[in-house]
N, CA, C and O atoms as CSV, one atom per row, in Angstrom:
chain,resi,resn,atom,element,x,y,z
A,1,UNK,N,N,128.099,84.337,50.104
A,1,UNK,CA,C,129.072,84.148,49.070
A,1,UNK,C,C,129.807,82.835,49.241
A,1,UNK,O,O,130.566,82.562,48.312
A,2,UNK,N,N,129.741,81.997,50.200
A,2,UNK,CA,C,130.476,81.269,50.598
A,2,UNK,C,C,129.524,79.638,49.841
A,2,UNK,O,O,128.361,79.242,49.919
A,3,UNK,N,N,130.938,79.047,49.074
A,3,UNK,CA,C,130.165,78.012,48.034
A,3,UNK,C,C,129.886,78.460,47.137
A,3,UNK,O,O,129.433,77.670,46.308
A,4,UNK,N,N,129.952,79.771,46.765
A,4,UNK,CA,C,130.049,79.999,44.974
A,4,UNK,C,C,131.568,80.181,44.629
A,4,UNK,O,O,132.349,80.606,45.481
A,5,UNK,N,N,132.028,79.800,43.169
A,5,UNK,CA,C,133.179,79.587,42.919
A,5,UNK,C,C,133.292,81.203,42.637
A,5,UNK,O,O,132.455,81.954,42.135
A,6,UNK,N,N,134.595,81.477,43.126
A,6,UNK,CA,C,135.442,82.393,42.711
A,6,UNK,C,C,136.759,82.393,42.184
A,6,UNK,O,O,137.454,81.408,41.932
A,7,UNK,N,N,136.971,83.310,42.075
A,7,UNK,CA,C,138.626,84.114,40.930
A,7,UNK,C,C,139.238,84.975,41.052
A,7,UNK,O,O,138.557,85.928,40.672
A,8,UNK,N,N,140.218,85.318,41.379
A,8,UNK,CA,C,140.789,86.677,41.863
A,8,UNK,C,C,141.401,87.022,40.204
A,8,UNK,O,O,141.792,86.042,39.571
A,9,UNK,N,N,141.475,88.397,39.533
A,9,UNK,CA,C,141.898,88.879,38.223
A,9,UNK,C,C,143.273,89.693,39.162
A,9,UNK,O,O,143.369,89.908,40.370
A,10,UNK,N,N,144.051,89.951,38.224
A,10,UNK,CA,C,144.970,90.744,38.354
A,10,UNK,C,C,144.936,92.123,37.049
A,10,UNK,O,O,144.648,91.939,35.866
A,11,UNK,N,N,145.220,93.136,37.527
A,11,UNK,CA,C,145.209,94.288,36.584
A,11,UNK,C,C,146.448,93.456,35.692
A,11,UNK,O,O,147.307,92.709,36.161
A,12,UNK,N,N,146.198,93.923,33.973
A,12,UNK,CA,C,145.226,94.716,33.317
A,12,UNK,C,C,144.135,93.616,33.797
A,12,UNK,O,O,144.371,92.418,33.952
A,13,UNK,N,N,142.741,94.347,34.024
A,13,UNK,CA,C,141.606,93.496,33.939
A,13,UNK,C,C,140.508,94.601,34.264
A,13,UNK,O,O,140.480,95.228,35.323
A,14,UNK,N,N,139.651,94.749,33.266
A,14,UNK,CA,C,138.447,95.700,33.195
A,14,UNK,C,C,137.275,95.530,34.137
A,14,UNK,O,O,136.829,94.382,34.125
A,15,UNK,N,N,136.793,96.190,34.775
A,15,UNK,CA,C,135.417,96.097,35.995
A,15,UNK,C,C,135.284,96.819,35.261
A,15,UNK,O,O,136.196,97.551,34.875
A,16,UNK,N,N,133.356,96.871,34.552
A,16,UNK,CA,C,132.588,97.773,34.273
A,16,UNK,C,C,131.478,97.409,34.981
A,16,UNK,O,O,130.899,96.375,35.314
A,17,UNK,N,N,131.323,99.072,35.153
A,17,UNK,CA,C,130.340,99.552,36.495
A,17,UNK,C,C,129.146,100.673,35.561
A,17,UNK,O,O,129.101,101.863,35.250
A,18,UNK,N,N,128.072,99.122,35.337
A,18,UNK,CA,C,127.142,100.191,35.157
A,18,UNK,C,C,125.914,100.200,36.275
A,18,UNK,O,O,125.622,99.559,37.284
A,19,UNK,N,N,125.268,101.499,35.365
A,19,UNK,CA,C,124.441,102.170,36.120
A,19,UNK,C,C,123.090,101.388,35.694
A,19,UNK,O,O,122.743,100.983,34.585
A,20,UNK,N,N,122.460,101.315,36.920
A,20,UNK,CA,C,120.773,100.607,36.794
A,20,UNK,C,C,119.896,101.124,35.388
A,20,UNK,O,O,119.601,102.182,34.832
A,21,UNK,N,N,119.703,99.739,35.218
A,21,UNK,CA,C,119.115,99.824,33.666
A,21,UNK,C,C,120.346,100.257,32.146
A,21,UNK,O,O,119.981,100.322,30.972
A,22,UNK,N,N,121.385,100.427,32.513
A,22,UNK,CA,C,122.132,101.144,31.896
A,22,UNK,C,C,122.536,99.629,30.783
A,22,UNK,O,O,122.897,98.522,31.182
A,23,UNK,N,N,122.353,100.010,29.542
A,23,UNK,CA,C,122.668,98.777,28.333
A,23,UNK,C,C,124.699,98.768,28.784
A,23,UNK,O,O,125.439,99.503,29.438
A,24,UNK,N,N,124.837,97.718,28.118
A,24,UNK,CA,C,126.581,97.462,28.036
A,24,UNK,C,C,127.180,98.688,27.525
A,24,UNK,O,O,127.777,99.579,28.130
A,25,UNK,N,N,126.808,98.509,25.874
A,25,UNK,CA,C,127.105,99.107,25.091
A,25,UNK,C,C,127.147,101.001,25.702
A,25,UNK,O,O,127.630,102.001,25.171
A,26,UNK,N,N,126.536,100.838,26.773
A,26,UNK,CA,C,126.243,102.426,27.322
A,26,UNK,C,C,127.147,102.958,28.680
A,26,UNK,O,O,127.134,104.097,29.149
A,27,UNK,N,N,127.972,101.725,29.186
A,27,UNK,CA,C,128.393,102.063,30.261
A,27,UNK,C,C,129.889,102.405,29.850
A,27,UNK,O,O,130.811,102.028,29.126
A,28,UNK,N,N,129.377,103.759,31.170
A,28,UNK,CA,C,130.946,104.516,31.310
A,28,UNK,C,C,131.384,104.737,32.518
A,28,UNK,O,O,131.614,105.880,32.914
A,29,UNK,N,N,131.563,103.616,33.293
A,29,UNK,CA,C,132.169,103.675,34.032
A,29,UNK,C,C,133.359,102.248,33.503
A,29,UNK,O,O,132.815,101.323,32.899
A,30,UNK,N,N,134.682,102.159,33.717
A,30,UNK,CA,C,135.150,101.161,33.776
A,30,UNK,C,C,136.783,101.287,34.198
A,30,UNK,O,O,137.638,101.895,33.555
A,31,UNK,N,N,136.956,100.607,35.348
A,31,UNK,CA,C,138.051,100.756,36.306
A,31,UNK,C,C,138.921,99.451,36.235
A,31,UNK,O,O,138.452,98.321,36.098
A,32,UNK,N,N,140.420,99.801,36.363
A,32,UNK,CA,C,141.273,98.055,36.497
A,32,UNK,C,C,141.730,98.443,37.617
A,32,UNK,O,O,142.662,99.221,37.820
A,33,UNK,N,N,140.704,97.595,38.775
A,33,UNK,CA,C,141.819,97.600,40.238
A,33,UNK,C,C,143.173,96.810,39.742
A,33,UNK,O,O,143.414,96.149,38.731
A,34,UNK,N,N,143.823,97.107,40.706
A,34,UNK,CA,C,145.301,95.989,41.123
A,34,UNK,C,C,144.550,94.270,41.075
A,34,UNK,O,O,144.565,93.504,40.112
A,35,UNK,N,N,144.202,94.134,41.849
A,35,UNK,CA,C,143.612,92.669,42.163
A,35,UNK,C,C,141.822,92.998,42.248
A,35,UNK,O,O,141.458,94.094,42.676
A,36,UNK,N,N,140.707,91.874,41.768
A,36,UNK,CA,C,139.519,91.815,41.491
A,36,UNK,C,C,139.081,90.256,42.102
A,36,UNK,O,O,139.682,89.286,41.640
A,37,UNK,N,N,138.301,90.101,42.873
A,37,UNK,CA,C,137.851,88.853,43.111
A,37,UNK,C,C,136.472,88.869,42.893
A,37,UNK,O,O,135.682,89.701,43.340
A,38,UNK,N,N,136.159,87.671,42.009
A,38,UNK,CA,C,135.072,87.975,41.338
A,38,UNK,C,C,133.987,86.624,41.774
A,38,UNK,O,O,134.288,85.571,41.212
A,39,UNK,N,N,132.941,86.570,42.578
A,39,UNK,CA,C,132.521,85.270,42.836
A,39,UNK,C,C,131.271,84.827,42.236
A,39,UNK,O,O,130.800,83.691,42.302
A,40,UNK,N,N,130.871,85.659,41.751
A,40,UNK,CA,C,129.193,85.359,40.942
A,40,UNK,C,C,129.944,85.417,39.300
A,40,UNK,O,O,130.371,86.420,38.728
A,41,UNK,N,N,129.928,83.774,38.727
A,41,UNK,CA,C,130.496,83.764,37.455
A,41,UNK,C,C,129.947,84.124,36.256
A,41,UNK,O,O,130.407,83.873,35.142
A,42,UNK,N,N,128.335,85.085,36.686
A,42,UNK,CA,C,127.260,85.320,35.756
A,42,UNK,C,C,128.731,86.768,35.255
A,42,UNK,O,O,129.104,87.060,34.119
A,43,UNK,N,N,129.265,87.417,36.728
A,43,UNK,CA,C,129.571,88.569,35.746
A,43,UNK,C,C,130.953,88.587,34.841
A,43,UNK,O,O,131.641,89.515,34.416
A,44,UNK,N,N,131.046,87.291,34.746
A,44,UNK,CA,C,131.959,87.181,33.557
A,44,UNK,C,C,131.533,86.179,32.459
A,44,UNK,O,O,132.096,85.116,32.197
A,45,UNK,N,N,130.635,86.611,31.968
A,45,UNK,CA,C,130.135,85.794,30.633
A,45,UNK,C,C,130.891,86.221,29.518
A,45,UNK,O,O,131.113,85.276,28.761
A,46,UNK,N,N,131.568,87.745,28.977
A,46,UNK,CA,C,132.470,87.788,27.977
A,46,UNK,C,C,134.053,87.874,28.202
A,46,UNK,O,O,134.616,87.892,29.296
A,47,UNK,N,N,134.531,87.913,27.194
A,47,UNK,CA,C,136.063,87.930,27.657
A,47,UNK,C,C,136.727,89.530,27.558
A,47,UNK,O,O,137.884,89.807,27.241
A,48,UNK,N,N,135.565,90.537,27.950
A,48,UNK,CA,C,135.918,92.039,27.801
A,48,UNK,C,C,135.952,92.406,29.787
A,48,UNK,O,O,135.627,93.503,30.242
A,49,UNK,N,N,136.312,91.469,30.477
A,49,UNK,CA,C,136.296,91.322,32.091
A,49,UNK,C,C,134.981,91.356,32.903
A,49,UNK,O,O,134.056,90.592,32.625
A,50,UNK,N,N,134.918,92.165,33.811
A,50,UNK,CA,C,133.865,91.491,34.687
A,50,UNK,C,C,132.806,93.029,34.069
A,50,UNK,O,O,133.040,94.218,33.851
A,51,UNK,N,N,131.553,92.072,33.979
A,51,UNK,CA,C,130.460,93.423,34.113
A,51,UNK,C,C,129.519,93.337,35.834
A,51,UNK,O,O,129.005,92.306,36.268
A,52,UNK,N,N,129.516,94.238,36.304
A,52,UNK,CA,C,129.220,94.931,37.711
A,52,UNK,C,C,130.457,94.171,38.847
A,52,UNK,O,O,131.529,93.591,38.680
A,53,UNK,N,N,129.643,94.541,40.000
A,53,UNK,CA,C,130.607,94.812,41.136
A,53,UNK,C,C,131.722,93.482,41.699
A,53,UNK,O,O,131.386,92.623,42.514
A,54,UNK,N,N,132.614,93.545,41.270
A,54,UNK,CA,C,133.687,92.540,42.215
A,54,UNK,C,C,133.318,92.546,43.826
A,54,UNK,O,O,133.130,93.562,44.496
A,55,UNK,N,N,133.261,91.310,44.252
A,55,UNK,CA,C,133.054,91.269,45.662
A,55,UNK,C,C,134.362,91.730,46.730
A,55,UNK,O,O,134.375,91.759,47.961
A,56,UNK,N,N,135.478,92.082,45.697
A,56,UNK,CA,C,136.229,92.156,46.782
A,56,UNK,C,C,137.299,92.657,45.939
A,56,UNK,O,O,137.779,92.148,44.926
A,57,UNK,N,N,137.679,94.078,46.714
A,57,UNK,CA,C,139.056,94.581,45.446
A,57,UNK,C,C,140.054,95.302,46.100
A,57,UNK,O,O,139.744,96.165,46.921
A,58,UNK,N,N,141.546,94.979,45.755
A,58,UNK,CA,C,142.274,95.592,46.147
A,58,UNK,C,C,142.955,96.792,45.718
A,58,UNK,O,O,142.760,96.817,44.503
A,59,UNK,N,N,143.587,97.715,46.012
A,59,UNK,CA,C,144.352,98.874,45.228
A,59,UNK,C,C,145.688,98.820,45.774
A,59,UNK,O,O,145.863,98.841,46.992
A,60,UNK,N,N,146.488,98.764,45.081
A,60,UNK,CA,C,147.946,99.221,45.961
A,60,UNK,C,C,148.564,100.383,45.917
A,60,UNK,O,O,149.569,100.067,45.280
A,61,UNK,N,N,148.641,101.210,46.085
A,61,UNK,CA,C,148.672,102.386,46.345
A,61,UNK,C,C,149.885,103.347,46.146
A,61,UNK,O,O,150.876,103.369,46.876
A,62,UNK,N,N,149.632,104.276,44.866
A,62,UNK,CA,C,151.378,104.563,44.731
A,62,UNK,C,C,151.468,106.261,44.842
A,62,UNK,O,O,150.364,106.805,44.848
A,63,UNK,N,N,152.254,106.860,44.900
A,63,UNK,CA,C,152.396,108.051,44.779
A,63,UNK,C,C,151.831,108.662,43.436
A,63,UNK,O,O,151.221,109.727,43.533
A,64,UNK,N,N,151.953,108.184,42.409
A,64,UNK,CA,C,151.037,108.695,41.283
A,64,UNK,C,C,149.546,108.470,41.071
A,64,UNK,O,O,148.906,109.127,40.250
A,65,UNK,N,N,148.957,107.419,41.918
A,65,UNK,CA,C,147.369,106.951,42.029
A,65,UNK,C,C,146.470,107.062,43.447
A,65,UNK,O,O,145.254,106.949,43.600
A,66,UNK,N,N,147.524,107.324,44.416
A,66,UNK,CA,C,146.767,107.154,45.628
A,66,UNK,C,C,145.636,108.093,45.708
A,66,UNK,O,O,144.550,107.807,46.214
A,67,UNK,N,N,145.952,109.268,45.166
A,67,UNK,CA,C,144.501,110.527,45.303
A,67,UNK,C,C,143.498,109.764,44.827
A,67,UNK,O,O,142.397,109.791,45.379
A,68,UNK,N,N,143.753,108.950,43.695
A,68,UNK,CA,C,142.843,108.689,42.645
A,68,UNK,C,C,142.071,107.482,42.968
A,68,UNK,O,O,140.958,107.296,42.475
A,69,UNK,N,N,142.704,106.540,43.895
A,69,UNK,CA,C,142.479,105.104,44.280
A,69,UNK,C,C,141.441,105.523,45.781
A,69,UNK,O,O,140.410,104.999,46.202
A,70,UNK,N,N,142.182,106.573,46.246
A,70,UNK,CA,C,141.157,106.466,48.162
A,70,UNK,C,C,140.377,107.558,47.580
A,70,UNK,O,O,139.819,108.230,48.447
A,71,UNK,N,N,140.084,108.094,45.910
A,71,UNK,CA,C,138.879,109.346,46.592
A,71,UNK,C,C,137.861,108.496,45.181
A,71,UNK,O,O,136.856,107.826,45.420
A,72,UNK,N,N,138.310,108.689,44.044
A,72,UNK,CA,C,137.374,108.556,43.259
A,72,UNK,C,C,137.303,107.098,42.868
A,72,UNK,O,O,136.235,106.756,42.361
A,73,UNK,N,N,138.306,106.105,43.016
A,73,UNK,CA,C,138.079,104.631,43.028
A,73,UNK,C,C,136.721,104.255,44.449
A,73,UNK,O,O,135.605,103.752,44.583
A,74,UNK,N,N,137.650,104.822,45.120
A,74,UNK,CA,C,136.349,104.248,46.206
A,74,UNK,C,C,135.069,104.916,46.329
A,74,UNK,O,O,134.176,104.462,47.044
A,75,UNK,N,N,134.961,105.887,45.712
A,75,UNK,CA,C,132.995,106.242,45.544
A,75,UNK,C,C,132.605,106.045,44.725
A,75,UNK,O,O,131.480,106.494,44.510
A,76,UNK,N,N,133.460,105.012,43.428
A,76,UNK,CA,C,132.790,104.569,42.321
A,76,UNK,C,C,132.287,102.956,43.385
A,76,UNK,O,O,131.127,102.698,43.703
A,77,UNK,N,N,133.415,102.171,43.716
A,77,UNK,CA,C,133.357,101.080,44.323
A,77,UNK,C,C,131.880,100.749,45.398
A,77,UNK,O,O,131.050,99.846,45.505
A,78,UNK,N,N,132.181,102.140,46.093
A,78,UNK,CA,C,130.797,102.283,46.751
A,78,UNK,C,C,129.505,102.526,46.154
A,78,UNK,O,O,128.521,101.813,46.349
A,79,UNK,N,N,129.526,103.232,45.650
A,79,UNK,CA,C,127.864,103.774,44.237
A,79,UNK,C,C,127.675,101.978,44.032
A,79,UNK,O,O,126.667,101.382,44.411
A,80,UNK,N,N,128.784,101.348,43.404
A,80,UNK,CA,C,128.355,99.926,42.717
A,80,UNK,C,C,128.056,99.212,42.894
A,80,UNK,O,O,127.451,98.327,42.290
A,81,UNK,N,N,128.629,99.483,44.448
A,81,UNK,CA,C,127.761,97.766,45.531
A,81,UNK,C,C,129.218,96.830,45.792
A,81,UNK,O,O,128.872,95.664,45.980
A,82,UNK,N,N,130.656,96.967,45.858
A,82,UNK,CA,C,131.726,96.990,46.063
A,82,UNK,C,C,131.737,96.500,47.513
A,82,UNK,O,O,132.014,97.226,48.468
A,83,UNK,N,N,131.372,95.047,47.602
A,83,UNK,CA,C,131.499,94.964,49.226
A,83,UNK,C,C,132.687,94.768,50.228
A,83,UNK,O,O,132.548,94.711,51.450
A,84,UNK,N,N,133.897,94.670,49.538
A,84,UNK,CA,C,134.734,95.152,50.149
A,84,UNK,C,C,136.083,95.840,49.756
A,84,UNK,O,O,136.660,95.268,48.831
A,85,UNK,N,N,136.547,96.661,50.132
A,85,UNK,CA,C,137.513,97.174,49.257
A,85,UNK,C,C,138.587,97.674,49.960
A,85,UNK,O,O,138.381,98.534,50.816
A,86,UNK,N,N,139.818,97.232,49.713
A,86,UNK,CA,C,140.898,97.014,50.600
A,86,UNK,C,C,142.489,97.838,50.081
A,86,UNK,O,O,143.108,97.392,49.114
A,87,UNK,N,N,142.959,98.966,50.811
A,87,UNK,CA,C,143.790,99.987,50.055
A,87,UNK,C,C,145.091,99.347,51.166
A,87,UNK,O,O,145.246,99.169,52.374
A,88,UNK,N,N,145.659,99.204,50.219
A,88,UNK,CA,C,147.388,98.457,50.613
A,88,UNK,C,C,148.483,100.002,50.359
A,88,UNK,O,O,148.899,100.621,49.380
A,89,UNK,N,N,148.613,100.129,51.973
A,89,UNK,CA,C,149.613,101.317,51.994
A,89,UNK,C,C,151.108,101.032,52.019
A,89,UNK,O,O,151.717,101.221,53.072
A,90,UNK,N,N,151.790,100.557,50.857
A,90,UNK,CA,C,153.250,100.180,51.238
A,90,UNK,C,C,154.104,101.729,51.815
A,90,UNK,O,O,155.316,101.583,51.973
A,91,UNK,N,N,153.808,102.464,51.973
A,91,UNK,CA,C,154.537,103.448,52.275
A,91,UNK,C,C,154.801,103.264,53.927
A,91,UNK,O,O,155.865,103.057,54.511
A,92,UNK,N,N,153.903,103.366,54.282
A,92,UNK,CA,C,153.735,103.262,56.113
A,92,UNK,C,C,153.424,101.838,56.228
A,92,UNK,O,O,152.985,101.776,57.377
A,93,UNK,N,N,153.372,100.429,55.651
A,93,UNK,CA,C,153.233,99.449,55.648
A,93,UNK,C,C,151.862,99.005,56.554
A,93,UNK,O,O,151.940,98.250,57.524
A,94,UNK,N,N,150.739,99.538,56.123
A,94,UNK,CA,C,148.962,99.216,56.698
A,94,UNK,C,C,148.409,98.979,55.663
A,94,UNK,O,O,148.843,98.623,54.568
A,95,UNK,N,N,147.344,99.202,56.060
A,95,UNK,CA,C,145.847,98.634,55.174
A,95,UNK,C,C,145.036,98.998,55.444
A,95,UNK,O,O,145.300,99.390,56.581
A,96,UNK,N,N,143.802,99.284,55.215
A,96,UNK,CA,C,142.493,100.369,55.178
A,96,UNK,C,C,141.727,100.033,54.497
A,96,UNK,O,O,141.864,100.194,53.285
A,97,UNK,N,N,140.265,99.244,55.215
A,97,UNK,CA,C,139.738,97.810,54.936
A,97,UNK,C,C,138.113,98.976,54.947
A,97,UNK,O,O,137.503,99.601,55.815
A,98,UNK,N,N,137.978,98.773,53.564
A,98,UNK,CA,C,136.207,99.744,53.900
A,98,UNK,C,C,135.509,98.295,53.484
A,98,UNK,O,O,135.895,97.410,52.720
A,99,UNK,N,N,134.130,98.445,54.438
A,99,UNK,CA,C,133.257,97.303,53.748
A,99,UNK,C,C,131.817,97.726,54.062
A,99,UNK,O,O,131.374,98.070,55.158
A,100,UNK,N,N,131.113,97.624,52.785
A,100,UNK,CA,C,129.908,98.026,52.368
A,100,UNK,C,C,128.744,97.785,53.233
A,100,UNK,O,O,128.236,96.742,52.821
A,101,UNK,N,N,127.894,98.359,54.494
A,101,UNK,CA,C,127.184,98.400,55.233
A,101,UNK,C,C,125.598,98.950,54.476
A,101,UNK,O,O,125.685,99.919,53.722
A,102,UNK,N,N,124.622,98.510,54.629
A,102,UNK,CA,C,123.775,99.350,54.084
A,102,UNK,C,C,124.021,100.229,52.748
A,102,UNK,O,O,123.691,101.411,52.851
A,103,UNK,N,N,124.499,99.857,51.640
A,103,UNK,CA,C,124.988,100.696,50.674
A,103,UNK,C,C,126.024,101.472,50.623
A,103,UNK,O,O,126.538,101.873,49.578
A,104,UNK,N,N,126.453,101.770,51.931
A,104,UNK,CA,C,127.662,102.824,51.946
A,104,UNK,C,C,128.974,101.856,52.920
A,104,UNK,O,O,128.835,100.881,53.659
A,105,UNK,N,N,130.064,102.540,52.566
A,105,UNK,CA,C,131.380,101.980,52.969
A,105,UNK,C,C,130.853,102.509,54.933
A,105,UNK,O,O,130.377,103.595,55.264
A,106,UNK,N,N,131.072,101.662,55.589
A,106,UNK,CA,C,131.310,102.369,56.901
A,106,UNK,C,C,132.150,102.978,57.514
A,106,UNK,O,O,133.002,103.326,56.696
A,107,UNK,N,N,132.506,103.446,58.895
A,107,UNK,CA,C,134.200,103.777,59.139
A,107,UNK,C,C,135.112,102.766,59.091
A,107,UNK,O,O,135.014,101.774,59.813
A,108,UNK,N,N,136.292,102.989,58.032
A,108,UNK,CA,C,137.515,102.251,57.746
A,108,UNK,C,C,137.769,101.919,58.536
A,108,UNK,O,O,137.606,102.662,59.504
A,109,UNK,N,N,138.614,99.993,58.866
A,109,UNK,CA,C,139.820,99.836,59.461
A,109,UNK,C,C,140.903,99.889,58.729
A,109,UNK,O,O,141.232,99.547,57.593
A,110,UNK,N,N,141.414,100.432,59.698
A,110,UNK,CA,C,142.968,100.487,59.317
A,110,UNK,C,C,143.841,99.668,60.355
A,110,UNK,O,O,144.036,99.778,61.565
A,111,UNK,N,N,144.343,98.688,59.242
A,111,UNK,CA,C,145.663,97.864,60.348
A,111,UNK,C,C,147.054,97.687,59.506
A,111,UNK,O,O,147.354,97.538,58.321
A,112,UNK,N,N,147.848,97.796,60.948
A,112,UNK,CA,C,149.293,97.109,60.696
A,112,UNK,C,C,149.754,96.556,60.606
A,112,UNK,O,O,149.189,95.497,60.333
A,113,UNK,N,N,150.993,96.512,60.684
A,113,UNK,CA,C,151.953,95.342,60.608
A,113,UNK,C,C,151.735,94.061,61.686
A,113,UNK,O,O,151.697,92.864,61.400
A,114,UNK,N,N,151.649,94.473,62.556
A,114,UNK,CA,C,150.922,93.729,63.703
A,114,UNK,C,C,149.659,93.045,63.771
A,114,UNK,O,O,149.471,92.123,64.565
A,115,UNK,N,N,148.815,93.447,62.994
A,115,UNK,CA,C,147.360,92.670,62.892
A,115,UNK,C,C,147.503,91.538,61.761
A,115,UNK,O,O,148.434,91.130,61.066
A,116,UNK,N,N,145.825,91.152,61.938
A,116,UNK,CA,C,145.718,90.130,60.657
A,116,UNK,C,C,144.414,90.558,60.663
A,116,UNK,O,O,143.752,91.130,61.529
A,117,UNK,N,N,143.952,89.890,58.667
A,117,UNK,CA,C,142.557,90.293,58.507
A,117,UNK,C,C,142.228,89.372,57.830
A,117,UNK,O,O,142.970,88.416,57.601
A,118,UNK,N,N,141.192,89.480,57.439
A,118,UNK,CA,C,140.269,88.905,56.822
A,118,UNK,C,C,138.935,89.034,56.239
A,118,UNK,O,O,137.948,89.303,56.924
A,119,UNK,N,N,138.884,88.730,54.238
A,119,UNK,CA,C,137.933,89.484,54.008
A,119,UNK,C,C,136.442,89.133,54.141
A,119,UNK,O,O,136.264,88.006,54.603
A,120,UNK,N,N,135.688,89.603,53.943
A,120,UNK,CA,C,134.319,89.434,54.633
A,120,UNK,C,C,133.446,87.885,54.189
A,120,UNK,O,O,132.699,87.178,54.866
A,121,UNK,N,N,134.070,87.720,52.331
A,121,UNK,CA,C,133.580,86.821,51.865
A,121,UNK,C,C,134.506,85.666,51.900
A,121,UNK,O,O,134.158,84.693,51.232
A,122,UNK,N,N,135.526,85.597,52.500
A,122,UNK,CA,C,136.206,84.359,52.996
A,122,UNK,C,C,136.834,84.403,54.445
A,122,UNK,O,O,138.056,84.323,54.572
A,123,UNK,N,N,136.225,84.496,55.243
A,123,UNK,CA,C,136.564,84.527,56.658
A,123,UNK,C,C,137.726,83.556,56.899
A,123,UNK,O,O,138.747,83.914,57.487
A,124,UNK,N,N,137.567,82.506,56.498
A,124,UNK,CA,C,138.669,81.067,56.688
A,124,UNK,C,C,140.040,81.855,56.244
A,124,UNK,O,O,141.087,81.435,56.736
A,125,UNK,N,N,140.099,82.984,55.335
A,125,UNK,CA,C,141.441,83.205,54.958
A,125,UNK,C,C,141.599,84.486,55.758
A,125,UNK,O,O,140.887,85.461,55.996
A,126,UNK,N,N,143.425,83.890,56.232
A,126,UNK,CA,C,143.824,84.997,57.258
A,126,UNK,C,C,145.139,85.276,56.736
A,126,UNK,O,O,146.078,84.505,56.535
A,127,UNK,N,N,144.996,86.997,56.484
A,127,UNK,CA,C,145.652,87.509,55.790
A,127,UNK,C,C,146.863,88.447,56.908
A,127,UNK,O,O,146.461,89.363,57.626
A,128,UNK,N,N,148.154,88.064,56.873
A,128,UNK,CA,C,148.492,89.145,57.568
A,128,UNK,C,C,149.354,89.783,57.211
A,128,UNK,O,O,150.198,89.425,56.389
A,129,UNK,N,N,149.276,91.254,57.977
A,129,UNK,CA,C,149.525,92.080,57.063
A,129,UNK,C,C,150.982,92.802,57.044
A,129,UNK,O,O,151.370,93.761,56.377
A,130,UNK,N,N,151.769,91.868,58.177
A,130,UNK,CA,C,153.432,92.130,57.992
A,130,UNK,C,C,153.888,91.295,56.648
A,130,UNK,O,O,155.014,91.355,56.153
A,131,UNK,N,N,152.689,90.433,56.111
A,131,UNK,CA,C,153.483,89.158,54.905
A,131,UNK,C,C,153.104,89.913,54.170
A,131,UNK,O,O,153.901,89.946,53.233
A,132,UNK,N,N,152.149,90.721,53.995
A,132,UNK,CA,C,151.912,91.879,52.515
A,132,UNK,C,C,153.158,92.231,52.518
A,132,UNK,O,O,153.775,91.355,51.911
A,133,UNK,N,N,153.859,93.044,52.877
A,133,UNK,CA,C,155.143,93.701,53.202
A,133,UNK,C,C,156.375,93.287,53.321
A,133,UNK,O,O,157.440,93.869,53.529
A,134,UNK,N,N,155.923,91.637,53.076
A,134,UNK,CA,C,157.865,91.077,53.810
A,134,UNK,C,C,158.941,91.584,52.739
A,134,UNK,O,O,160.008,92.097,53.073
A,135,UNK,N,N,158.556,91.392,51.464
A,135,UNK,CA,C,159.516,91.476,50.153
A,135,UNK,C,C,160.073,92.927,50.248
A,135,UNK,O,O,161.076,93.133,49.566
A,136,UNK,N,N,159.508,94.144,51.104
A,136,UNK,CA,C,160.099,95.330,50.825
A,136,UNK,C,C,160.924,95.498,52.037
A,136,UNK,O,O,160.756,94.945,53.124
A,137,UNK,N,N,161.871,96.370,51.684
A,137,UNK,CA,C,163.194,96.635,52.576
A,137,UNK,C,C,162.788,97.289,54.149
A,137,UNK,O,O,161.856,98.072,54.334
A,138,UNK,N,N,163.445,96.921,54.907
A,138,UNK,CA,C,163.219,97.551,56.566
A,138,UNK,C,C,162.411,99.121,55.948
A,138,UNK,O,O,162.388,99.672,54.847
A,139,UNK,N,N,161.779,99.456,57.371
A,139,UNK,CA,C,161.370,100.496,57.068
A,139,UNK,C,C,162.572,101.770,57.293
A,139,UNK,O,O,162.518,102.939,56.908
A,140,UNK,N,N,163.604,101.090,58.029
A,140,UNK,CA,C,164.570,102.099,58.544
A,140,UNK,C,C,165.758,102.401,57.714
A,140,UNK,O,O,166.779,103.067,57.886
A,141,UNK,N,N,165.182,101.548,56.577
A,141,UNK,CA,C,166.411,101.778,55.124
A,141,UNK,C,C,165.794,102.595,54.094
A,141,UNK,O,O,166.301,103.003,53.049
A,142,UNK,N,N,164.563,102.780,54.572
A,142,UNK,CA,C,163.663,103.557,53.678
A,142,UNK,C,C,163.705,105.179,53.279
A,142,UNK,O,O,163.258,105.915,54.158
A,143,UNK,N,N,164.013,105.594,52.502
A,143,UNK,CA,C,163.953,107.072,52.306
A,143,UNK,C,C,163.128,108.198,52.240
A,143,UNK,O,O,163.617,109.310,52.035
């Protein structure tokens, strides 16, 4: 991936996820992560968002979506070829980094405040993961 131009989308922004052989006009799958980084610019030829898999997607994770983001976002993400997909826990302030091995997500990392990461298709960028978090209040003011 490295040397093809990419784009990160911000929700609203449509990923449709179809199925092999499956026409446009036929696909039903279609998801708006939080953030979409998209590096093969074939899959944005219309202005209806990306058609197949973002190389790299984030979710941020809320009390009304989290069931929905760590169970059925991520086995759509996985089915699609979703090579990495990254769940931002502001509650406990981590992260929970699945990345696509052989077709399937492998065992998650999960890091803290204390670590740094980096995603698979830009190694040079180092992400850490107390600066995800700086803008929200101590954790000890937290309710």
């Amino acid at each position: 991936m490295r040397g093809k131009p990419s784009r990160p989308f911000v929700a609203p922004f449509d990923v449709r996820l179809p199925r092999a052989g499956t026409d446009d006009q036929q696909i039903d799958t279609v998801v708006q992560p939080d953030i979409s980084v998209v590096c093969d610019p074939q899959k944005l030829k219309d202005n209806r968002g990306c058609l197949g898999a973002p190389d790299w997607v984030i979710e941020v994770l809320s009390p009304g979506t989290a069931i929905h983001d760590q169970r059925t976002k991520r086995t759509r993400y996985e089915r699609h070829g979703v090579a990495e997909y990254w769940l931002v826990h502001p509650d406990d302030r981590s992260v929970t980094i699945y990345r696509l091995q052989a077709g399937v997500y492998g065992q998650s990392l999960v890091l803290g405040s204390e670590d740094d990461c980096s995603p698979q298709a830009f190694p040079e960028l180092v992400v850490s993961v107390a600066e995800i978090f700086h803008d929200l209040p101590p954790q000890d003011d937290v309710i």
